[in-house]
Structures are given as structure tokens and as C-alpha cells.
N, C-alpha and C positions, 0 to 999 in steps of 0.2 A: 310327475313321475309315472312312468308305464309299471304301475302297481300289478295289472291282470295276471303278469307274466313270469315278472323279470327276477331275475339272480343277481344279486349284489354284488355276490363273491364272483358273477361269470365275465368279463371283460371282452369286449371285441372292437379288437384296433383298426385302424380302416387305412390301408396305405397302397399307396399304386404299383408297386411291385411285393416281392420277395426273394431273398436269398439266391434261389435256384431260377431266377427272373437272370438272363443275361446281362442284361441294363441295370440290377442290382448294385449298390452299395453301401457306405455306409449306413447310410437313413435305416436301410432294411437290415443292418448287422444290429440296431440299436433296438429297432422293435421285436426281432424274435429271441433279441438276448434277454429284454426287461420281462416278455411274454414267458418266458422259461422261468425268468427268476420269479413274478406271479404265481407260477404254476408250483416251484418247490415252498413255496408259501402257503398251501392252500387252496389259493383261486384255481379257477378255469380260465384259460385265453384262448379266443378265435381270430384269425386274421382274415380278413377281407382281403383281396389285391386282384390284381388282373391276370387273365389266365396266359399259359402262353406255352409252347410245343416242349418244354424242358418239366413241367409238373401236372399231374394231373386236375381234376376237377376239387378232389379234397383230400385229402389225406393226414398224416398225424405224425409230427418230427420226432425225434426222439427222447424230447424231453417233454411229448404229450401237448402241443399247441398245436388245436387244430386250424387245418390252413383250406380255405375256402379260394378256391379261383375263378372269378367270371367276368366278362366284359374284356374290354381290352382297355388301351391306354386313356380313351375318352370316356367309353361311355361304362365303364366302371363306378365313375361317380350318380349316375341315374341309378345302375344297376344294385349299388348300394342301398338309394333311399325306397327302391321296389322291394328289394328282400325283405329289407327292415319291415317297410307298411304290410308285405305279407306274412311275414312273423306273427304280426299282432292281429292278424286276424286266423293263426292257427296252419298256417301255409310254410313249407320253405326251409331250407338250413337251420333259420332264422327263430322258428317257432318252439312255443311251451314244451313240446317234444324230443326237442333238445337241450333245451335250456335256455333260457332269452336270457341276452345277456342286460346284464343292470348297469353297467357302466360302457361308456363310447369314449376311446380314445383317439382324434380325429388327428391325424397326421398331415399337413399339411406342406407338402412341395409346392411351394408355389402354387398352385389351385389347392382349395380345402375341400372336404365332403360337404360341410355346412350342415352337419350334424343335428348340431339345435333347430335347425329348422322343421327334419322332421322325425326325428326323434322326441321322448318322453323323458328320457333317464338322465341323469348327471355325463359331459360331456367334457372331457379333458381335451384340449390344444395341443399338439406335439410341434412346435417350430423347430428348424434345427438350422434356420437361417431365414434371411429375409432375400428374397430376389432381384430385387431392385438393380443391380449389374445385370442379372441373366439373362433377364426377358428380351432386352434389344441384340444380343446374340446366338438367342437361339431362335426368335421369331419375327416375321416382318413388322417393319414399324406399326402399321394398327393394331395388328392383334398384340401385341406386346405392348400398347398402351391399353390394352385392353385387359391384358392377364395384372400387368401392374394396378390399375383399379381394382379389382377383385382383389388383389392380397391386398393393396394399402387403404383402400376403403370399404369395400362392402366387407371382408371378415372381420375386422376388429369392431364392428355393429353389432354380426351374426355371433361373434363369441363373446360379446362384450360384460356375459353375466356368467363367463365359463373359466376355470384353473387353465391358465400356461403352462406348459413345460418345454424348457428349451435347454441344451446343453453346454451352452456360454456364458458369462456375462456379458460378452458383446452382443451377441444374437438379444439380448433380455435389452440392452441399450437401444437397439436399432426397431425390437416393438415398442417402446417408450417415445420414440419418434411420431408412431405410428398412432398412439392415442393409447395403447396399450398399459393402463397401469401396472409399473415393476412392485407392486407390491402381488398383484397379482400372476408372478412368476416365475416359476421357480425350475431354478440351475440342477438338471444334476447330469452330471459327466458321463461321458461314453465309459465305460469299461475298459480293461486291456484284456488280451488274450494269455492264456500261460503260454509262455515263448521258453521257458525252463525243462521241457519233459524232453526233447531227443537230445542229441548229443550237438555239440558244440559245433561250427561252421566256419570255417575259415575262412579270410577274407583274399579276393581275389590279389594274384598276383602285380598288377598293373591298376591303377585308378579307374574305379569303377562304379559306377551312376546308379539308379534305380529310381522311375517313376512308378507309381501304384495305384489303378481307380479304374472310373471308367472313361471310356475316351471321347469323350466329350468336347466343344470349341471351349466352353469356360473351363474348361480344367485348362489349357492351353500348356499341352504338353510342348508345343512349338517353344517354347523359352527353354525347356530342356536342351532338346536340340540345336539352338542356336549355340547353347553352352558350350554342349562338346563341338560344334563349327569352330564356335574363337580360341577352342581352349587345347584343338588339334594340335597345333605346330610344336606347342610349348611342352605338351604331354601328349606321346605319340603314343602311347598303348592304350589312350581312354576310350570306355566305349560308356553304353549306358543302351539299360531292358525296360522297355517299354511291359507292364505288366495290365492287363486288365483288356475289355473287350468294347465294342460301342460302334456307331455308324460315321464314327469321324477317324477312322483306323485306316482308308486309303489316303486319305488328306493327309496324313501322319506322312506315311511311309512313303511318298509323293515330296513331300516336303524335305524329309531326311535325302531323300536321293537328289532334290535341285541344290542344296548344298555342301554336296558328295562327301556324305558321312554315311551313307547308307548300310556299309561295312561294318560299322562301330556303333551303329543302331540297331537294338535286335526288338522286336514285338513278339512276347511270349503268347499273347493272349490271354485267355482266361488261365489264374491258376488256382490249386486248391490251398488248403491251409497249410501245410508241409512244406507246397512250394515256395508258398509266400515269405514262409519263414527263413528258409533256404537265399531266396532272394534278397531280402532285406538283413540278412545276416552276409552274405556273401560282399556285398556294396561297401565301399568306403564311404558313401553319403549318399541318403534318398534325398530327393527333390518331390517336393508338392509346390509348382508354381501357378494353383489354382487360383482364379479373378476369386473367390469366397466358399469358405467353408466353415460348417456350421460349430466343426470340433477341430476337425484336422486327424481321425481316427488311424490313416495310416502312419500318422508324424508319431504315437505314441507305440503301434505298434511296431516299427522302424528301432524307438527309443529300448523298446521292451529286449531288445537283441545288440544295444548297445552301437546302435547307426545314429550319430545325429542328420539335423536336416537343414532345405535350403527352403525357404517360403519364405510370401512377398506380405510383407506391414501392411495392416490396414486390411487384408485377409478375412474377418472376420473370427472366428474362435481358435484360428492356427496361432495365433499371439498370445491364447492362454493352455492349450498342448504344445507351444514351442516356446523355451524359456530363453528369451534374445541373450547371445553373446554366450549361454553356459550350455545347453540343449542343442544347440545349432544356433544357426542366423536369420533374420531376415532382412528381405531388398526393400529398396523406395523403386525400382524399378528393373528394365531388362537387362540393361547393362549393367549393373548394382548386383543382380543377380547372377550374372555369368561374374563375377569380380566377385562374391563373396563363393561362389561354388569353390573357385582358384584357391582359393584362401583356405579351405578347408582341402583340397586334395593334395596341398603342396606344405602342407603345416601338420606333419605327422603328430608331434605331439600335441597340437591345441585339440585335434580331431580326436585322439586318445582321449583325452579330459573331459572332451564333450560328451561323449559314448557313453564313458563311468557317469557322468551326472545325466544322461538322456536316461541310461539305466533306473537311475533312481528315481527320477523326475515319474517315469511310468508305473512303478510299483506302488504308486498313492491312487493309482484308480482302477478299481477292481467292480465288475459287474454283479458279487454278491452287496456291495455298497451302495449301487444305485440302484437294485433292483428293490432293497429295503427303502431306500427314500421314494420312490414311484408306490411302492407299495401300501406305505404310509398315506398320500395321495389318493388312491384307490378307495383304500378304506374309510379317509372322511368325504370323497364326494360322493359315497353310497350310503354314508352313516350306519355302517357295520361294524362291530369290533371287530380285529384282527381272527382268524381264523386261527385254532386250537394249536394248529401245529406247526404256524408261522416261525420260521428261525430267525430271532432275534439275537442271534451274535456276533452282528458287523458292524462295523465301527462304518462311519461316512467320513471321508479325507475332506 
């Protein structure tokens, strides 16, 4: 324990993006939400991530988590373990002077910080999936046997005497694989967002689609697309909005025009939360046809506005945010999936039914609920009692 310093109650999450990070998503809705809810608890929370022309060097969101940005997508991770050693010798963001924090929450996408290594203080895991599909998709064969080592052998060494937290029980499965003991693991849910406050939204005239993320090869929005290709003739007003930003966004819109739906495909880009909801209220059915996801966060927030959805089995934690057959569906494959899309655009009332239970299905996971179970977390891997003014009146679904 870095005793010289540190704050028990002060928390600092270590993640390669944030929110206002273009390449943001989930991962990063999950840490400044738990970070907020820490903060109306009590704690202090800092984020570490990497800087980038949309935020500056540090500033303070609104609900008081301060957000440090430096290094870029690589070397963020040295830059990390430099701030920290300079902390503790009185230097830096990082140092007495501001508060050193007593607890590491290491987030781990696929590459980890490796916290424990040089750090002193109690060190929480944040998985929100395992990689094992991505790596050969998004990087050449060696180094993607290379980043796969690093997640499946060298971190479950490095953290081997450290708290899990991951947002599935799949994802807590697929570390049990990995050597990771599931006692040492612990599930707690994304949140939903209140989708309740503006007025109501009406659903497009004509059958209509909604993907939501970021644009990535593994999210493989290209299954969307082929959807509305096969599904043209039979439903000729179908379109479907590409929502979200990323460097696979020409390949996209490249792809939608070789098999002339280009017209009926629109890429909104980046949007804000209004529009999101606007979107996914508007849609007769969102699609997440992502290779794996850690929760499946846009499936519930889709749900939250009474849109079910289409994602593929075997997904990873979209199998426990999507409840097969009553929530929406999911495929064993791409044709399975243009064939269950069908099913839902052309089945007015099953698609009603789904919505009323997607509805319900999302009002069991609120982020005053998991920010109470992290927080819980927090407080025995620092061995502090709860802080005086901690709110203790959420229930955990």
C-alpha cells in the first residue's frame, strides 16, 4: 500500500479513451457513469485516458470527475505508469497536492495499464469483454497474436491477486477460461439512461432500421446493410441510419453504394443524447450485429424507448441485455439475421409485444444500482468504511 500519500476515498480509473474521445463508447459511458456515481457517494474520481483535439488537457464534468488527458492511443499506457511514479515522489497531477488517489481502477480493452505492477494501492480490473475475436480483425497476424498473449496470459498473472469487475456473466465465463477465478468476479450491469424526460416519438412511417456505436470492422455494420439489400424488393420503403463515428465509415458507405442501397442508407455520424433517443425511438428495430459485446449497451437503451433488437448468439453479454424471442431476437448467422430482421419488420404485432417487454426488461438496470455495487467494491479494496454521506437507497436488480 502507497501509505505516504494516498486517499482511499480518491479513485483513479485508467481507460484509453473518454466520452468526448470520437472513438468513444460504451466502455467509456460505463466509467464516467460509475465515476459520477462514486462522486455522489462521497469519493473523489480521476480519469486518466488519452488526449485528443475534442478535450482539453484536464478539466471537471459536471458531476465533478476530474478528467486528465495525455499521451495518445499507445503510449498513454507508459504515460500512465510515469505520472503515477511521479506522484509518489511529490510531482504531477498525480501527487499529495492533489490528492493521490488510494484505489486503481484499471480498465482493460484489450491491452491493460498493468497497474499492479507499478503501483502500490489496491487495484480493481474493469473487463467488459474478452478479445479473443477482435485481435485478428483489427490487427495483422503477429501483432494480434501478440496482443492476444497479453490479454490471455500475461494479465491474468499481473492481476492474479486483484478484484474483477465485468458487466456480464458471459464476459466472467470467458475470464474463467482464462485462469481467472469467477469467485473473483464480480457482474454489475451497465445502467440505462432515463429515455422518460422529453416527449414521446413516433415511429417512422415506412420500416425502418437503426445501427448505434462506433464504426468499427468488428462491430460489422456490413450485416446491417446486406439486411436492407435482401430485404429491398419485398419492403420497398426500408432504409436504415447508420449512427456513430470511426475510421471504417468510408468502407461503410463504399460498401452500401456496391450494393445500390446507398439511397436507403444514411450515416448520421456522431450524435448527441436527444438524438440518440430521437433515433432509436424513431426505428421500428435497432440492430447490433457486433462479432462481441461486453453488455450490449445500446440494446438496452434501444429497449429503454421501446425498440426491440436484432443481434447475433454467442455475442457475448448481448444474450443477457437481449432477452431471445421476448426483447428481440437473435441469429446463429448472416442470413439468420437478415431472416429474423424480416420477421420483426413485417410482424406488427410480435414487434409491439417486444417493445412493451424490451421496455420493461430496461427499467431493471439503473446506474444509481451499479454505482452502489462498485462502490461497495471500492470501499473494501481500500478498507475504508463508507463515506458519511454515502446514499444508500438503491436497491441492485
Amino acid at each position: 500500500m502507497d501509505t505516504i500519500s494516498a486517499d482511499a476515498r480518491h479513485v483513479l480509473f485508467l481507460n484509453w479513451r473518454d466520452t468526448r474521445n470520437p472513438q468513444g463508447g460504451g466502455s467509456e459511458v460505463y466509467v464516467e457513469r460509475i465515476a459520477a456515481e462514486l462522486m455522489r457517494r462521497g469519493h473523489r474520481a480521476t480519469l486518466l485516458c488519452a488526449s485528443h483535439r475534442f478535450g482539453p488537457a484536464e478539466e471537471r464534468t459536471t458531476d465533478g470527475v476530474r478528467v486528465l488527458r495525455r499521451g495518445g492511443r499507445h503510449t498513454l499506457y507508459l504515460r500512465a505508469a510515469l505520472l503515477w511514479l511521479a506522484g509518489y515522489l511529490g510531482l504531477g497531477p498525480l501527487s499529495r497536492r492533489h490528492g493521490r488517489p488510494g484505489v486503481i481502477v484499471d480498465v482493460g480493452n484489450g491491452l491493460p495499464f498493468l497497474a499492479p505492477v507499478w503501483s502500490r494501492v489496491p487495484v480493481i480490473a474493469l473487463v467488459h469483454h474478452v478479445h479473443r475475436e477482435q485481435w485478428p480483425v483489427v490487427l495483422s497476424p503477429r501483432l494480434a497474436k501478440f496482443g492476444w498473449w497479453i490479454e490471455s496470459s500475461l494479465s491474468p498473472r499481473v492481476y492474479r491477486k486483484c478484484r474483477y469487475v465485468t458487466v456480464s456473466a458471459a464476459t466472467r465465463d470467458e475470464l474463467a477460461v482464462l485462469g481467472v477465478d469467477p469467485e473473483r468476479v464480480s457482474i454489475i450491469h451497465n445502467g440505462t439512461p432515463d429515455m422518460t424526460t422529453a416527449a414521446p416519438v413516433d415511429r417512422t412511417a415506412d420500416p425502418s432500421l437503426v445501427v448505434l456505436g462506433r464504426l468499427v470492422p468488428h462491430k460489422q455494420v456490413e450485416v446491417a446493410i446486406d439486411a436492407v439489400a435482401a430485404l429491398a424488393d419485398e419492403l420497398p420503403g426500408i432504409t436504415l441510419v447508420v449512427a456513430g463515428q470511426g475510421w471504417w465509415d468510408v468502407a461503410l458507405k463504399d460498401y452500401a453504394a456496391s450494393l445500390g442501397v446507398a439511397d436507403r442508407v444514411r450515416f448520421a455520424g456522431f450524435v448527441d443524447d436527444a438524438q440518440k433517443r430521437t433515433l432509436l425511438s424513431e426505428a421500428w428495430v435497432a440492430l447490433t450485429p457486433s462479432l462481441k459485446e461486453g453488455w450490449g449497451l445500446t440494446i438496452v437503451e434501444a429497449a429503454a424507448v421501446g425498440t426491440p433488437n436484432v443481434a447475433f448468439r454467442g455475442a457475448g453479454g448481448v444474450e443477457e441485455s437481449l432477452v431471445d424471442g421476448r426483447t428481440g431476437l437473435l441469429a446463429d448467422d448472416s442470413a439468420d439475421y437478415t431472416e429474423k430482421v424480416r420477421q420483426l419488420l413485417t410482424d406488427h404485432n410480435r414487434r409491439l409485444a417486444m417493445g412493451t417487454a424490451a421496455r420493461a426488461h430496461a427499467a431493471r438496470f439503473t446506474w444509481p444500482a451499479a454505482g452502489e455495487r462498485f462502490a461497495a467494491l471500492v470501499e473494501g479494496a481500500s478498507h475504508v468504511p463508507a463515506p458519511a454521506s454515502a446514499d444508500r437507497t438503491y436497491l441492485v436488480p
